[in-house]
C-alpha positions in Angstrom: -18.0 17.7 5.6 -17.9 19.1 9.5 -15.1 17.7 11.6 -14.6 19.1 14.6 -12.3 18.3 17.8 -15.2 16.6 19.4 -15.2 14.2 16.3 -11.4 13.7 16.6 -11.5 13.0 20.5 -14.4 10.1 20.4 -12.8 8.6 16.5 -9.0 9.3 16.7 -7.8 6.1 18.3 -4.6 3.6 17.9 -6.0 0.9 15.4 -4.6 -1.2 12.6 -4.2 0.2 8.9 -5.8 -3.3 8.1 -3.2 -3.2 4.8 -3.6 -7.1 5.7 -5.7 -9.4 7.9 -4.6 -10.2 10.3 -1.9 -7.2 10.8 1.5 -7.6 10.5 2.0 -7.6 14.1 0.4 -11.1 14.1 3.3 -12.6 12.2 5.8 -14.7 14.0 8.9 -16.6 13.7 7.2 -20.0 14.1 5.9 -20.1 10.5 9.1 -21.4 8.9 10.4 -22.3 5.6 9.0 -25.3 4.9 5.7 -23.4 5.9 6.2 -21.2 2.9 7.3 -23.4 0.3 4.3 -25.5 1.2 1.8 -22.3 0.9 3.0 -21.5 -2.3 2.2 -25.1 -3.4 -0.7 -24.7 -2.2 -1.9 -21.2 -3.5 -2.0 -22.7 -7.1 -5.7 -23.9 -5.8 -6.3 -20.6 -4.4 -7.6 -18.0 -5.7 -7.3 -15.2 -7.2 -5.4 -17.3 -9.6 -3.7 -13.9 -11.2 -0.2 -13.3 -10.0 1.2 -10.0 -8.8 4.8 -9.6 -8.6 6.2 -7.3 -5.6 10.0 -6.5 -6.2 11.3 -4.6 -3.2 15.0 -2.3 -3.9 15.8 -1.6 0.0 18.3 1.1 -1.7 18.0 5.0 -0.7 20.6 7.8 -1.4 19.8 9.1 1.9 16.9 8.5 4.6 14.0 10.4 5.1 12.8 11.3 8.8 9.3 10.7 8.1 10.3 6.7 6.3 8.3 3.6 7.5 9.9 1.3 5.1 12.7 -0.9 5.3 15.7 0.8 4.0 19.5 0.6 3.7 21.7 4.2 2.7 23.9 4.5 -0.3 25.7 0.7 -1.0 28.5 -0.2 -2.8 27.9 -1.2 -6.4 29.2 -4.9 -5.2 26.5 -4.8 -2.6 23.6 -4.1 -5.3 25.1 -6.5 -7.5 25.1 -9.2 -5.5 21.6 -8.2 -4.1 20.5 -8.3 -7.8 21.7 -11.9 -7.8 19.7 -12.7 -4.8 16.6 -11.5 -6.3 16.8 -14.0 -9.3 17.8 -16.4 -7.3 14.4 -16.2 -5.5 12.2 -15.7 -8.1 13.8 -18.7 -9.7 12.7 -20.7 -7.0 9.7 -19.6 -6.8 8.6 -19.6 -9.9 9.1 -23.7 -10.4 6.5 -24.1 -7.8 3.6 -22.3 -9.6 1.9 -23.9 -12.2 3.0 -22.4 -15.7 -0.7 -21.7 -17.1 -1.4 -18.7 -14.4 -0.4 -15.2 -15.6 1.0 -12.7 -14.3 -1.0 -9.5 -14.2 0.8 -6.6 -12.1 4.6 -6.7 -11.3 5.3 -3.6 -8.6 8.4 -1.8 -7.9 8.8 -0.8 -4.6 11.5 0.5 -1.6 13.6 2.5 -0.7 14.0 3.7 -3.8 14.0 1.3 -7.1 15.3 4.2 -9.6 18.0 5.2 -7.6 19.7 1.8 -8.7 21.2 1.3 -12.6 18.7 1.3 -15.2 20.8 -2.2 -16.7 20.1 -3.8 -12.7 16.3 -3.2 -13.4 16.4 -4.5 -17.0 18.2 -7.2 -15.7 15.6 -8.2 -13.1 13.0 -7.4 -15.4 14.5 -10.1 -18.3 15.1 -12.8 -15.7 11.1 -12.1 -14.7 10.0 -12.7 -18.1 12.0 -15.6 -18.7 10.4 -17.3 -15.7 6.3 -16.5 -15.6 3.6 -15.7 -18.7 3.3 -11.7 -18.5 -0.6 -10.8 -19.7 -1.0 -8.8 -22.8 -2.6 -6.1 -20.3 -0.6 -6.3 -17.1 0.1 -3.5 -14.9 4.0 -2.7 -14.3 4.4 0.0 -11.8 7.2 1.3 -10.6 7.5 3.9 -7.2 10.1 6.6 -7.9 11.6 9.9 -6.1 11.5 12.7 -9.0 14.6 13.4 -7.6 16.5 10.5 -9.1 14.6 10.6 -11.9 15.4 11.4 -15.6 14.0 11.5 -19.1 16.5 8.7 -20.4 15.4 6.7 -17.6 11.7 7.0 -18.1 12.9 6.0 -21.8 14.2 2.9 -20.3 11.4 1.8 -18.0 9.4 2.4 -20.9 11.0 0.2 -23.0 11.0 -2.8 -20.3 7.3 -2.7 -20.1 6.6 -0.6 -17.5 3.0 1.5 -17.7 2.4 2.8 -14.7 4.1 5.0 -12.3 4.2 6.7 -8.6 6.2 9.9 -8.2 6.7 10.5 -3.9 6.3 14.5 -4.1 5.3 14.4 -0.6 5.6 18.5 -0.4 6.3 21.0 -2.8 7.5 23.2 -0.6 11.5 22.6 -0.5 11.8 23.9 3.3 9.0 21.2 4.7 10.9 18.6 2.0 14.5 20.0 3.8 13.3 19.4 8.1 12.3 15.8 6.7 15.9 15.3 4.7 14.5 14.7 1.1 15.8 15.7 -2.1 13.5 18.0 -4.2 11.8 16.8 -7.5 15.2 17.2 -10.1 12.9 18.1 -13.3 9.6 20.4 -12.6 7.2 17.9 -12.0 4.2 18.8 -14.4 7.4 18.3 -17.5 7.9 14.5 -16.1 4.5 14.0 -16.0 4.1 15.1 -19.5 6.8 13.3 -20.6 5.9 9.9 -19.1 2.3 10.5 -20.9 4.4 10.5 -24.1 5.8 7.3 -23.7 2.7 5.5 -22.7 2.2 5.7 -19.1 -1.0 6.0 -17.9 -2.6 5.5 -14.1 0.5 8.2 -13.0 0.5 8.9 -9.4 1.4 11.5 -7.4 2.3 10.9 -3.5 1.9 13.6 -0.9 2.0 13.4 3.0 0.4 15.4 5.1 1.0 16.2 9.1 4.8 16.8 8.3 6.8 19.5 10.6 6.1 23.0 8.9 3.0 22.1 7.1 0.3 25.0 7.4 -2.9 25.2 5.7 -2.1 27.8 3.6 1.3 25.8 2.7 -0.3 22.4 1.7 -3.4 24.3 0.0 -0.3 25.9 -2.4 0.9 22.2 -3.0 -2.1 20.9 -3.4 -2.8 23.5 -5.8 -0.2 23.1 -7.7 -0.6 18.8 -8.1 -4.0 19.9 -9.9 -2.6 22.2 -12.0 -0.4 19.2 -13.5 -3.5 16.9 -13.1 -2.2 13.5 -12.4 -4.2 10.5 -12.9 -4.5 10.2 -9.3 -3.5 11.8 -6.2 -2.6 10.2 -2.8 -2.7 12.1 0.5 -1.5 9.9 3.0 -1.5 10.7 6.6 2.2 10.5 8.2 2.3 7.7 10.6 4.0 8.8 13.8 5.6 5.8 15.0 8.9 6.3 16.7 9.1 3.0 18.5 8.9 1.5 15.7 11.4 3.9 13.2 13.9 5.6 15.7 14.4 8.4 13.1 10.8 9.8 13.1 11.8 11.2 16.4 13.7 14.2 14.8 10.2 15.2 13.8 8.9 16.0 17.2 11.9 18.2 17.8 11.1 20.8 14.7 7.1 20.4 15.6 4.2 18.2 14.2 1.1 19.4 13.5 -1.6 18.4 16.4 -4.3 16.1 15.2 -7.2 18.8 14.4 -4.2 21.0 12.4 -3.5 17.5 10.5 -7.2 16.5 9.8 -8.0 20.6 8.5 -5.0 19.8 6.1 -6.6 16.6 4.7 -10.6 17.9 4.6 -9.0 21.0 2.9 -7.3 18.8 0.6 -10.0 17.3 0.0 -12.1 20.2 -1.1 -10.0 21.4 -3.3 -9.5 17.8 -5.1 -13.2 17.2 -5.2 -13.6 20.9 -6.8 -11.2 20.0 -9.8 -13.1 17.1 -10.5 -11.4 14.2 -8.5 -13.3 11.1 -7.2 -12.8 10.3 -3.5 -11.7 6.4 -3.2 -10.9 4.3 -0.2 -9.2 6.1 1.8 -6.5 9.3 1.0 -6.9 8.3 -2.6 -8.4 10.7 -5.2 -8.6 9.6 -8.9 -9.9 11.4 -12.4 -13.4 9.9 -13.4 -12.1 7.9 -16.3 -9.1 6.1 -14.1 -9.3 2.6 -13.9 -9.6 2.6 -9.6 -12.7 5.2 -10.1 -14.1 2.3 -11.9 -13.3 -0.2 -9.8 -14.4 2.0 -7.1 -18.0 2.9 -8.7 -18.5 -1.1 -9.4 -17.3 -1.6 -5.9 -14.4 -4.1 -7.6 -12.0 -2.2 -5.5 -9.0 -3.9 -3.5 -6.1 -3.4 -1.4 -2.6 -5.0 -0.7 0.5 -4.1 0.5 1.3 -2.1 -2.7 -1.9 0.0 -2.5 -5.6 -0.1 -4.0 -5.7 -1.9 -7.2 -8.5 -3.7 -9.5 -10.3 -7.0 -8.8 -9.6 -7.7 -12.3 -5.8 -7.6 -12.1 -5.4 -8.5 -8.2 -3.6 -11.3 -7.8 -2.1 -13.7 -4.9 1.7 -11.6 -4.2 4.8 -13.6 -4.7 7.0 -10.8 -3.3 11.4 -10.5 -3.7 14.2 -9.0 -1.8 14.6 -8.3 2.2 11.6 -7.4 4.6 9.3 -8.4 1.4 5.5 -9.6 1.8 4.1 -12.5 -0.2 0.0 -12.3 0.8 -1.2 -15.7 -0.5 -4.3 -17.2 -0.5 -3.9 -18.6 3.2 -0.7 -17.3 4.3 1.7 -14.2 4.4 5.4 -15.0 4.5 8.1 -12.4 5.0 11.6 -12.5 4.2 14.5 -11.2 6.7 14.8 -6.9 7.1 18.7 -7.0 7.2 20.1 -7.5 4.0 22.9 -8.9 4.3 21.2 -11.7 6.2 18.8 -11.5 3.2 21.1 -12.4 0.6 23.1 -15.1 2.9 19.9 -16.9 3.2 19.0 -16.9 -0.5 22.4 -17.5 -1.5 22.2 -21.1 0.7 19.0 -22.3 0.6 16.8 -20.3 -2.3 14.8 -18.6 0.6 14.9 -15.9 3.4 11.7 -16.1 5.4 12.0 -14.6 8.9 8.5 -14.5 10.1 5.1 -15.0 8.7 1.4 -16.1 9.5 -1.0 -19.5 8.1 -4.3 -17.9 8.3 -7.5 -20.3 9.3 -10.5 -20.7 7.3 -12.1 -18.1 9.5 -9.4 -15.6 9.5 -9.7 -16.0 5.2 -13.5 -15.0 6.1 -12.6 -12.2 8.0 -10.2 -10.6 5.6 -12.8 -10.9 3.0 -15.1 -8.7 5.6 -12.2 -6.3 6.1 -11.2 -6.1 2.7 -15.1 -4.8 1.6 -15.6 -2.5 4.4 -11.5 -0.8 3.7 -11.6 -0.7 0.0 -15.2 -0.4 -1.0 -17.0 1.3 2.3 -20.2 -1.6 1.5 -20.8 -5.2 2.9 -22.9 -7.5 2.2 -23.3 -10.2 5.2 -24.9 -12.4 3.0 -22.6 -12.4 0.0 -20.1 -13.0 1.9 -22.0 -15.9 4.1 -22.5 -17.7 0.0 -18.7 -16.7 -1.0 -18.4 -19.3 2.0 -20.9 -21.8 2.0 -21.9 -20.0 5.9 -24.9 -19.3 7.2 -25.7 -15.8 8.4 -25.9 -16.8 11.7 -22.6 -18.5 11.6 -21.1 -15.1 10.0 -22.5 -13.0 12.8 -21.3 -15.2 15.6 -17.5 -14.8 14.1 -17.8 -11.5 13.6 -19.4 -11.1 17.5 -21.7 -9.0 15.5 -24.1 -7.0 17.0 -26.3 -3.9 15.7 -25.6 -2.1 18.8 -22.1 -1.5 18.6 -22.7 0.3 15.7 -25.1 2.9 17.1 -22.7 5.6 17.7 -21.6 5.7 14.1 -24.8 5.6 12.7 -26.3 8.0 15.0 -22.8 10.1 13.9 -23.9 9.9 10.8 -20.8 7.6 9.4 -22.2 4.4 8.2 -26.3 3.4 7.2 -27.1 -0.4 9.1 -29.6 -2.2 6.8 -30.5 -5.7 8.1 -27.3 -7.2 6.7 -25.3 -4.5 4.7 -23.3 -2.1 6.2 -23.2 0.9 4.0 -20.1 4.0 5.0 -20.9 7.3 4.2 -18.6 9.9 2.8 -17.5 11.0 6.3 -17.5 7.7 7.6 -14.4 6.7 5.2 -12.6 8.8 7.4 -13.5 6.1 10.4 -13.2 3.1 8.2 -10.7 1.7 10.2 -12.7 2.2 13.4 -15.4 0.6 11.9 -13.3 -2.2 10.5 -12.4 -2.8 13.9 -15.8 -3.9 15.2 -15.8 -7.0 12.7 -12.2 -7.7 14.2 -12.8 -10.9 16.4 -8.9 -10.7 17.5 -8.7 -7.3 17.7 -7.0 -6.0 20.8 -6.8 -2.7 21.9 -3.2 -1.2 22.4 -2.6 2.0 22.8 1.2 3.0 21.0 1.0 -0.2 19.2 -0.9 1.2 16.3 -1.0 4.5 14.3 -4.0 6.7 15.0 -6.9 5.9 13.0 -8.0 9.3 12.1 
């Protein structure tokens, strides 16, 4: 696959990451409480009818330059313990407004940095959860983890609370590139944790890398690269950093050490790549290699792929996400809702009324269309117009004219060689997953172009 700087001048543009649709930037502070608590009513007619589960610890030993997340450093253990109390106090609430006979089938961990908390807080958590909703016999219980906080007793514990699935955030193995970005190396050699935490059950075990970090060179990030296949994960994620200092103040120590320019970046991911598809990796969505036999290769192949907040998952187990704790995302059926960033303004909320929404978004019947579009084209590069004109009840020509679709603002990526156009299926070819996005943006009627207000797409 050729890329060249030609390719990266005409495709590397500010666009959305589409994690959602509309973006996050469309949320606002007039969708309020009573908003939410009537969307979540609401969702138990929506479908899917699955339930995912997002638990979000904002916790972090210490702050890494490259973090896009909501974080808060190193708390006192009265801070976390009344932040535990928060969470069940939400999930409480919550969980008396949806109807007892849906189950849930993924519960995800996410931060900052859920294991760098007490194992007894997350059992905790964990027991109050189980107490309140049906978990299905096969649900997915995934937890995000620095390897630097992790240890065997721990991964003894998660294992005994149900979890099955894991992500370890390697990010680099080379301990100068993990030292300019101020993140602890892995404390056990990583191939040993894996190995363990196939002992004890865990399957789908992810690794996490970045790419276009300050002293990343080809030959660097081929050695790390090299070294996740040796230990041969599950799958592998190779996420392209996301250089946005107005948004996260911190990122702009980066540009004082040196980031790699965008045609450095995109030779560290196609090389990546190669050497991923050599070892017998399947390329899925985007950034996201898998082992042939993995669940999202299956997905993938049956194109039963999909895509939230947490990361790609099945169609089987997606469900609507009820998500806990401060700067959380539920994504419902016709609404996202988000609860406050600060924490302490977090827990004072929940503490008084049950809930913490600061912003969120009602999405209209078309927008709900329009995700579905996104959604297909993002997660499975293929859409079918008129699959998704009967998911609908629409006509064809209804779907076109809300899409502004037209054949000719497609041209340049077909002629490019990125996506096939066949009357009314849009089909993305192995290079064109690199421009998803880009083409994704060509079935977004409120798109509007901003340059600085979005990552680069490429």
């Amino acid at each position: 696959m050729e890329i060249n700087a030609e390719f990266l001048h005409k495709y590397n543009v500010s666009g959305p990451r589409y994690t959602s649709y509309p973006p996050a930037n469309f949320f606002n502070q007039g969708f309020t409480t009573s908003d939410y608590l009537s969307e979540l009513k609401a969702s138990n007619q929506q479908q899917p009818a699955n339930i995912s589960l997002y638990i979000h610890i904002p916790f972090c030993p210490q702050r890494c330059h490259f973090c896009g997340c909501s974080t808060v450093i190193a708390q006192r253990k009265k801070v976390v313990e009344r932040y535990v109390a928060a969470l069940k106090t939400e999930i409480e609430l919550v969980a008396t407004l949806l109807d007892d006979s849906r189950s849930v089938t993924q519960i995800h961990w996410g931060g900052g940095t859920p294991n760098s908390i007490s194992m007894n807080y997350i059992r905790e958590i964990m027991d109050w959860i189980r107490s309140h909703f049906t978990i299905a016999d096969h649900a997915e219980i995934a937890m995000e983890c620095s390897p630097a906080y992790l240890d065997y007793p721990h991964i003894d514990q998660l294992a005994e609370m149900g979890f099955n699935r894991i992500s370890l955030g390697i990010q680099d193995f080379r301990e100068d590139v993990l030292k300019v970005v101020n993140r602890e190396a892995p404390r056990h050699p990583v191939k040993e944790v894996v190995d363990y935490l196939r002992s004890k059950g865990f399957r789908g075990i992810n690794l996490d890398f970045i790419y276009g970090l300050p002293l990343q060179t080809a030959e660097s990030f081929r050695e790390t690269i090299q070294q996740a296949i040796a230990i041969r994960p599950d799958r592998i994620v190779t996420f392209s950093y996301a250089h946005v200092p107005w948004v996260k103040e911190a990122q702009k120590q980066l540009e004082v050490i040196g980031l790699p320019d965008a045609n450095e970046k995109m030779n560290l991911f196609l090389q990546a790549t190669s050497q991923l598809r050599e070892a017998g990796y399947c390329s899925i969505g985007i950034d996201h290699f898998t082992l042939p036999e993995d669940d999202l290769t299956k997905a993938y192949q049956n194109k039963q792929l999909h895509r939230n907040f947490q990361g790609y998952c099945t169609l089987e187990t997606t469900g609507q996400v009820y998500a806990f704790g401060s700067s959380s995302i539920s994504q419902l059926g016709g609404a996202y809702a988000q609860n406050h960033k600060e924490i302490l303004k977090y827990m004072e909320d929940i503490e008084t009324t049950g809930t913490a929404i600061d912003r969120g978004y009602k999405l209209s019947k078309e927008e709900q269309v329009v995700r579905a579009v996104i959604n297909r084209i993002m997660c499975n590069g293929l859409l079918h117009l008129d699959e998704v004109a009967e998911e609908f009840g629409l006509t064809i020509a209804y779907l076109k004219d809300l899409l502004s679709f037209d054949a000719s603002k497609f041209e340049e990526f077909t002629r490019d060689g990125l996506m096939h156009l066949d009357g009314h299926q849009i089909r993305l070819t192995e290079k064109g997953f690199l421009c998803a996005r880009n083409i994704a943006m060509l079935l977004d009627p409120a798109l509007k172009s901003g340059e600085g207000l979005y990552s680069k797409t490429v």
